[in-house]
ZATI-540247 format. One record per residue: x, y, z of N, C-alpha, C, O in turn. Coordinates in nm, 2 decimals, always signed. Each point is the difference from the previous one (the first is absolute). Layout:
# residues N
X, Y, Z, X, Y, Z, X, Y, Z, X, Y, Z
...
END
This chain:
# residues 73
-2.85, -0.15, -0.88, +0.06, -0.13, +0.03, +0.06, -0.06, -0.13, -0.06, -0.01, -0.10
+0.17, -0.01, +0.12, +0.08, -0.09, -0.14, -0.06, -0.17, -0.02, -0.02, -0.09, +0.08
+0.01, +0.09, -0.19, -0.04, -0.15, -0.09, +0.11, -0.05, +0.02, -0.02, -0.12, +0.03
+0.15, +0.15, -0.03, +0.13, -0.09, -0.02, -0.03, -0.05, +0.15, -0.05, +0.05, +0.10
+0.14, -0.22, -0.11, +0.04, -0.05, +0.11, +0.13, +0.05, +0.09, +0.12, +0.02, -0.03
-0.20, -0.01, +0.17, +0.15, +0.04, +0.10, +0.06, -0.12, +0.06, -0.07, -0.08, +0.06
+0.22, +0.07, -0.06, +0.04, -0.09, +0.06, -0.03, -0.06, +0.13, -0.08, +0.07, +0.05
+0.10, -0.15, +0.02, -0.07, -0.07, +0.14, +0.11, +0.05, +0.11, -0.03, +0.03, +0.11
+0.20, -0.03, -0.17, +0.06, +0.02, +0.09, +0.10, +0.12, -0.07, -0.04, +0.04, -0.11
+0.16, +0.03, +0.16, +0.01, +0.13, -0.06, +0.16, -0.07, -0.08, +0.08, -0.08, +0.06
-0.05, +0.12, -0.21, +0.07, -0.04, -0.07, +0.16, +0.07, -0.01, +0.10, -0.03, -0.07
-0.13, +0.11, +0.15, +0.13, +0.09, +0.01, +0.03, +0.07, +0.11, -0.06, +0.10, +0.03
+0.19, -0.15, +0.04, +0.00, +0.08, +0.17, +0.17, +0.03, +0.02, +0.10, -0.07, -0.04
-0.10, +0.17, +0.08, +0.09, +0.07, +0.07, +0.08, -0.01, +0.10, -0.06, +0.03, +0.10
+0.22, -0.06, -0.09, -0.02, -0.01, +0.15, +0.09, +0.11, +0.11, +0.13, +0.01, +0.01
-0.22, +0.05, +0.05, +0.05, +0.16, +0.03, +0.09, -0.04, +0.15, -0.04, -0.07, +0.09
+0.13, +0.13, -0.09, +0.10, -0.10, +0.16, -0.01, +0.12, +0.10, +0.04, +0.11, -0.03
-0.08, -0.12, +0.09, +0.01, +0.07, +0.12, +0.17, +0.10, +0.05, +0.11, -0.05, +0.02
-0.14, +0.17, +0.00, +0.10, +0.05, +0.01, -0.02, +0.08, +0.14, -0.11, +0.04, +0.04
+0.24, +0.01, +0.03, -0.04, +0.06, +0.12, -0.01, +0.15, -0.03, +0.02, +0.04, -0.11
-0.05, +0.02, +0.19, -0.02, +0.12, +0.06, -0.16, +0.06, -0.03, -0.10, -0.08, +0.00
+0.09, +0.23, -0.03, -0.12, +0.06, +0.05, +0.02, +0.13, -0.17, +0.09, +0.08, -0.04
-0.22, -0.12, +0.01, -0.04, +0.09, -0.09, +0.01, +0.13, -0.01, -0.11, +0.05, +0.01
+0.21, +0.04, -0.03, +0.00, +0.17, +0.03, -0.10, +0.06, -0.04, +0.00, +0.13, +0.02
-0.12, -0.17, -0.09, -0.13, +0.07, -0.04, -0.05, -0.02, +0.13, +0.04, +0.06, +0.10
-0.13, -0.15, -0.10, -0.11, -0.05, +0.12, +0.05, -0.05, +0.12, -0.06, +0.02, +0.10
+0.19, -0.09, -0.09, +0.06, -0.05, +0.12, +0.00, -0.14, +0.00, +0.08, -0.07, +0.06
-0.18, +0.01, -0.13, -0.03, -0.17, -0.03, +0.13, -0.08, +0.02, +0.10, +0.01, -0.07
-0.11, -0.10, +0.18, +0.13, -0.13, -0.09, -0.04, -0.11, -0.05, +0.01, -0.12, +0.05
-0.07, +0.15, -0.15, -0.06, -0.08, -0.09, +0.08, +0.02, -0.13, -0.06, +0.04, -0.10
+0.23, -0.06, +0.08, +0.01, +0.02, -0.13, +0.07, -0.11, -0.03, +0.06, -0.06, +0.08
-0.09, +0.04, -0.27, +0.04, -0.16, -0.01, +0.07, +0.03, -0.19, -0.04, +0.07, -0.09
+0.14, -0.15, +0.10, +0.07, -0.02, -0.12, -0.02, -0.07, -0.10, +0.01, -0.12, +0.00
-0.05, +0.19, -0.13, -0.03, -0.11, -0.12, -0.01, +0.06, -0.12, -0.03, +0.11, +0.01
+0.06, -0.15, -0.14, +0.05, +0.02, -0.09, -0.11, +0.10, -0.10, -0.12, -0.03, +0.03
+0.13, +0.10, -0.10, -0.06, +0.10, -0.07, +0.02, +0.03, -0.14, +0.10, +0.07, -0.03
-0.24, -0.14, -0.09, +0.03, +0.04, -0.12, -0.03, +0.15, -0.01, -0.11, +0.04, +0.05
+0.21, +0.08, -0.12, -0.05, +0.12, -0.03, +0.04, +0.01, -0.17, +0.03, -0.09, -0.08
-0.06, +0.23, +0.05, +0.08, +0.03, -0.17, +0.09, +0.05, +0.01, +0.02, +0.08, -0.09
+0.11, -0.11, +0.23, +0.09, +0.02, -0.02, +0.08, -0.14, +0.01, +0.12, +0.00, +0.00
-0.20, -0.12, +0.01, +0.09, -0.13, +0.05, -0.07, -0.04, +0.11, -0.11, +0.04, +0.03
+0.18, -0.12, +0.04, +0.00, -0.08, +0.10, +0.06, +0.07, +0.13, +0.12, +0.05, +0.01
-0.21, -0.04, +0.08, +0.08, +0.03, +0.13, -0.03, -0.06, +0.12, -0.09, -0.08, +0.01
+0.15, +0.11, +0.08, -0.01, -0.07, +0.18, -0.05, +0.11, +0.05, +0.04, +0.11, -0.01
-0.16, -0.18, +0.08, -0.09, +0.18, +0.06, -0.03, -0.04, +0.14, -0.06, -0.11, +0.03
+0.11, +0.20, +0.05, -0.04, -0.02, +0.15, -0.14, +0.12, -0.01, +0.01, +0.11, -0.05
-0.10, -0.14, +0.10, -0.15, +0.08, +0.02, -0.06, -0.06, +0.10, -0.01, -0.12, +0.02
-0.05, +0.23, +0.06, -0.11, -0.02, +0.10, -0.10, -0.04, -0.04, -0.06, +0.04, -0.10
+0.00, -0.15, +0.19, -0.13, -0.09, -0.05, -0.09, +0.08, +0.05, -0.12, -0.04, -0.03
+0.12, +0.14, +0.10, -0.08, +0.05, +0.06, -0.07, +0.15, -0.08, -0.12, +0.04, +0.00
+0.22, +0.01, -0.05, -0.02, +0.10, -0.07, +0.04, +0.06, -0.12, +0.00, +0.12, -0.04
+0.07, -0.25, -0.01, +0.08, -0.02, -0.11, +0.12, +0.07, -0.03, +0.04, -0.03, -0.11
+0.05, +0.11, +0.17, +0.10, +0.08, -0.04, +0.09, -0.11, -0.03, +0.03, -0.10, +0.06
+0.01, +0.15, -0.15, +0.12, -0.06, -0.04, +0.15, +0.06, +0.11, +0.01, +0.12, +0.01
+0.05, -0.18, +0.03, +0.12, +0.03, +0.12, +0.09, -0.03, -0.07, +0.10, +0.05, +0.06
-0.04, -0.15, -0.24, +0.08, +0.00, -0.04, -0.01, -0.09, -0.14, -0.07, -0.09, -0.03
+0.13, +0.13, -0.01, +0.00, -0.05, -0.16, +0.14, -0.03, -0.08, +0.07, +0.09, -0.03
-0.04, -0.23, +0.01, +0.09, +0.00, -0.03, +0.04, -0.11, -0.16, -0.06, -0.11, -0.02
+0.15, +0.17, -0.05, -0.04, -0.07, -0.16, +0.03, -0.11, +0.02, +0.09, -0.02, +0.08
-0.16, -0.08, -0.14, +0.03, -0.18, +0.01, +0.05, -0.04, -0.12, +0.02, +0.08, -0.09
+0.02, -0.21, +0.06, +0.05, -0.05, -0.16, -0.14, +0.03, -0.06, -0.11, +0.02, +0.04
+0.18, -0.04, -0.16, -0.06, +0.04, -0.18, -0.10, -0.06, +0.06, -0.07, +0.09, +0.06
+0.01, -0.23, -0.06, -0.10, -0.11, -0.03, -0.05, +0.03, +0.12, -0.11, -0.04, -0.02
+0.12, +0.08, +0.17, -0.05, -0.04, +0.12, +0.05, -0.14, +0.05, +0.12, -0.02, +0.01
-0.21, -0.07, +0.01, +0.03, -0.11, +0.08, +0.07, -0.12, -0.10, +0.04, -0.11, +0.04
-0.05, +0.16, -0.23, +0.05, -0.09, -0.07, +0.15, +0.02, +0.05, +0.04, +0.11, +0.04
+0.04, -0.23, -0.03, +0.15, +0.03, -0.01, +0.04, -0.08, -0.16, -0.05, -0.11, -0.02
+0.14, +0.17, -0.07, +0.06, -0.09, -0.11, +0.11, -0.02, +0.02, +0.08, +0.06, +0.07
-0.06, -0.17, -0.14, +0.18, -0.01, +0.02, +0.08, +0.06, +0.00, +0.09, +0.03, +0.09
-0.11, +0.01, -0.21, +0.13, +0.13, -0.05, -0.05, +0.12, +0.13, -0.08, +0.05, -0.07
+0.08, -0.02, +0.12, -0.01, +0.08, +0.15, +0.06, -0.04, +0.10, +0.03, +0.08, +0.10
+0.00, -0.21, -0.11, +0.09, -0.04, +0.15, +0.17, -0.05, -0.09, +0.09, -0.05, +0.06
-0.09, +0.09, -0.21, +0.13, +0.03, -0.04, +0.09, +0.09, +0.01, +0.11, -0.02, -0.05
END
């Protein structure tokens, strides 16, 4: 058991959107859209909640959800 204190409520949340169809692993339609730090960058990942497969991966901006100015120049 850890000595450090745990937070009461959770400090960082995700929010995965719901997308249609059916998982080609398991068949699940349970798959949901949301953003993914890797060591390649930032990407948009559609994955089954059910069994995790990733169904798509796609590169996002430099920062993820930062936008800077100079980017919308």
């Amino acid at each position: 058991m850890s000595s450090y204190p745990r937070p009461a409520e959770p400090t960082l949340s995700v929010e995965r959107e719901p997308v249609a169809g059916a998982c080609p692993e398991c068949g699940a339609e349970r798959l949901r859209r949301y953003p993914v730090l890797s060591e390649g960058g930032w990407f948009r990942v559609v994955k089954c909640q059910e069994c995790l497969r990733a169904v798509s991966r796609e590169p996002w901006s430099r920062l993820g959800p930062i936008t800077l100015l100079v980017d919308g120049l």
